[in-house]
N, C-alpha and C positions, 0 to 999 in steps of 0.2 A: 028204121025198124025199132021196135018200143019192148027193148027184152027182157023189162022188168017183169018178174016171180018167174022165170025159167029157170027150169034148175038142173044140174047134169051131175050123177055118180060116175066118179073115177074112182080104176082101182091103178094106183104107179106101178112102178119095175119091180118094185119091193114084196107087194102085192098087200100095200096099204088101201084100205077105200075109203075115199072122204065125198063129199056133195060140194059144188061148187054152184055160181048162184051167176049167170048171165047179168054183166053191170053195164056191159058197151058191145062196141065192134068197130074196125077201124079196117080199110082197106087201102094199103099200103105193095105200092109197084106193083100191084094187078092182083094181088091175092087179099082174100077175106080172113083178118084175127079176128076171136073174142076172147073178152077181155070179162075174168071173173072176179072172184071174191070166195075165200074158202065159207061154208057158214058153220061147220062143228069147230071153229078157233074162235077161243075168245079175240076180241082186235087187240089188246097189250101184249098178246104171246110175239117174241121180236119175229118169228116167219111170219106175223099176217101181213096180207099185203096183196096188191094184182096181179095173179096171174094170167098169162099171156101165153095163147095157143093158136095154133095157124088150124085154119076151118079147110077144108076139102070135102067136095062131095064124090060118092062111089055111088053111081046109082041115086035110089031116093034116101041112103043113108049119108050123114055129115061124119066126116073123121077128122078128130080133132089130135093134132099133131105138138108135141115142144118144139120150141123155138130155141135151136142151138149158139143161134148168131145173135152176140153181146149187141154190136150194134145196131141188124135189124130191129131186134127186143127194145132198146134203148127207144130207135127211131118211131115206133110203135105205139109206146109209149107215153112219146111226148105230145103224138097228134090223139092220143085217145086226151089225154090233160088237156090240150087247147081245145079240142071239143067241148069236153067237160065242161069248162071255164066259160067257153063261149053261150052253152045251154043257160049254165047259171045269170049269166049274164042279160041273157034273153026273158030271162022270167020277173 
């Protein structure tokens, strides 16, 4: 799936809102993550960086969940990078 310029507003627990920018997707032990990018942070502010949300659908609506578990997130992560890598590599 090709999810470059999708873009999704979150508002957190805090009830901050920021826009986050569809960069991947990875599916890991039967479930669908995506994987974003904030885009109102500059990239040198030390929290930029990917964020990783577990995807669920409700009906025709997608719900996108935190990911609590260090090592899920971890494991998630690494196959969204060898992806990465692998594309770059590809081209």
């Amino acid at each position: 799936m090709d999810n470059e310029g999708i873009f999704v507003d979150m508002t957190d627990e805090e009830g901050n809102n920021f826009r986050l920018e569809v960069v991947g997707e990875v599916e890991f032990e039967g479930e669908l993550y995506r994987v974003f990018l904030p885009t109102d942070m500059d990239e040198d502010d030390p929290d930029y960086g990917f964020i990783i949300l577990k995807s669920s659908m409700n009906g025709d609506e997608e719900l996108l969940d935190s990911v609590d578990d260090e090592e899920t997130l971890e494991k998630v992560y690494a196959l969204y990078m060898e992806e990465l890598f692998d594309e770059e590599d590809d081209e």
